[in-house]
N, C-alpha and C positions, 0 to 999 in steps of 0.2 A: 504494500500500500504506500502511498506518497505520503508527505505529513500532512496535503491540506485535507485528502482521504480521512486519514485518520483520525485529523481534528472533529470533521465532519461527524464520524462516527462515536467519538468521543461525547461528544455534543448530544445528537440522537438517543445514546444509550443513556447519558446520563439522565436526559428529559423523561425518557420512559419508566426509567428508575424512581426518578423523583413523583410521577404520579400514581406509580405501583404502590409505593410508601407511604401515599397521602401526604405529601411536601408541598402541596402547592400552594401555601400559604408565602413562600419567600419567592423574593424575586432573585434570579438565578442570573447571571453572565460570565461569561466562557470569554480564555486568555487562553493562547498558544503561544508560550514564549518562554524561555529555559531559568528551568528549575535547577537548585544546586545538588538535590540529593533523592529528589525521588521521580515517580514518574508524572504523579500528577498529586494537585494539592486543591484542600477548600478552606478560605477563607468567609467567614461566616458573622458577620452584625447580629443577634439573634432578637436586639430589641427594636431594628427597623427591619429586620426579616430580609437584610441581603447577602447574597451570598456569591462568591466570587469563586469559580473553579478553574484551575489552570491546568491543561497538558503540557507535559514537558516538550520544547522545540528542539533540544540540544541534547541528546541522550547522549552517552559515551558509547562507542563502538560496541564496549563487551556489555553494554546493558541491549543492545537494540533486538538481540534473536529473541529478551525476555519478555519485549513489549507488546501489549493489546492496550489499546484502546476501549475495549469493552468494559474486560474486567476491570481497568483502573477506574472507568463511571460508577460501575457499580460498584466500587469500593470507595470514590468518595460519596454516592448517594447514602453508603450506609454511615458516613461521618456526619452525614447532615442529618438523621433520623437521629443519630445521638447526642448533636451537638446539645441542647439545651441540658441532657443530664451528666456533660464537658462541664460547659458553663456552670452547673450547679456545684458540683463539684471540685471546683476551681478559687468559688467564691471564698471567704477565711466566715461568715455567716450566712450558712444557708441552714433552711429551717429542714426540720425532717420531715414536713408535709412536703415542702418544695423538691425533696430525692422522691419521693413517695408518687409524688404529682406528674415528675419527668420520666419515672418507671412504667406508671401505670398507662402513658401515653404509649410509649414501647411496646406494653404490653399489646394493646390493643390493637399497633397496625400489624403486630405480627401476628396475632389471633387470624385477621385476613389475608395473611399472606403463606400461612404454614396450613397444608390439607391436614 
């Protein structure tokens, strides 16, 4: 695949990802431009709900036979289903309603997602 190929798909997968998960409350935009250590990365606002995904433009040679496009989507779409219970967890006072509150959200989209 070409990069702009791959961005393409990168893009695609992630979007399908994000409405499989019920994400569709954040607004999403996609970067192609080189990351220093992985293959793709999300940046995430969680209290204006945007979120910023980047594929990597600059792989090094020995990373490139390991790269997809796909699965890197769906491995940040699953950073963004977790982010808020990130963020919670992050916090130096977060209440134990609020772990409880970001769990049971989890809970729930993967109730609709696992047969």
């Amino acid at each position: 695949m070409t990069a702009s190929r791959d961005f393409e798909a990168f893009q695609r997968e992630f979007t399908r990802y994000q409405k499989l998960f019920g994400l569709t409350g954040y607004r999403v935009y996609f970067e192609h431009r080189p990351l220093k250590d992985n293959f793709a990365e999300l940046e995430c606002d969680q209290v204006t709900r945007v979120a910023l995904v980047s594929l990597n433009s600059a792989l090094p040679d020995k990373d490139k036979a390991h790269r997809s496009p796909k699965m890197s989507a769906k491995h940040e779409a699953i950073h963004l289903m977790l982010r808020k219970l990130a963020d919670c967890g992050r916090y130096r006072y977060t209440s134990s309603d609020e772990i409880t509150e970001a769990c049971e959200e989890i809970v729930i989209k993967l109730e609709g997602l696992i047969p």
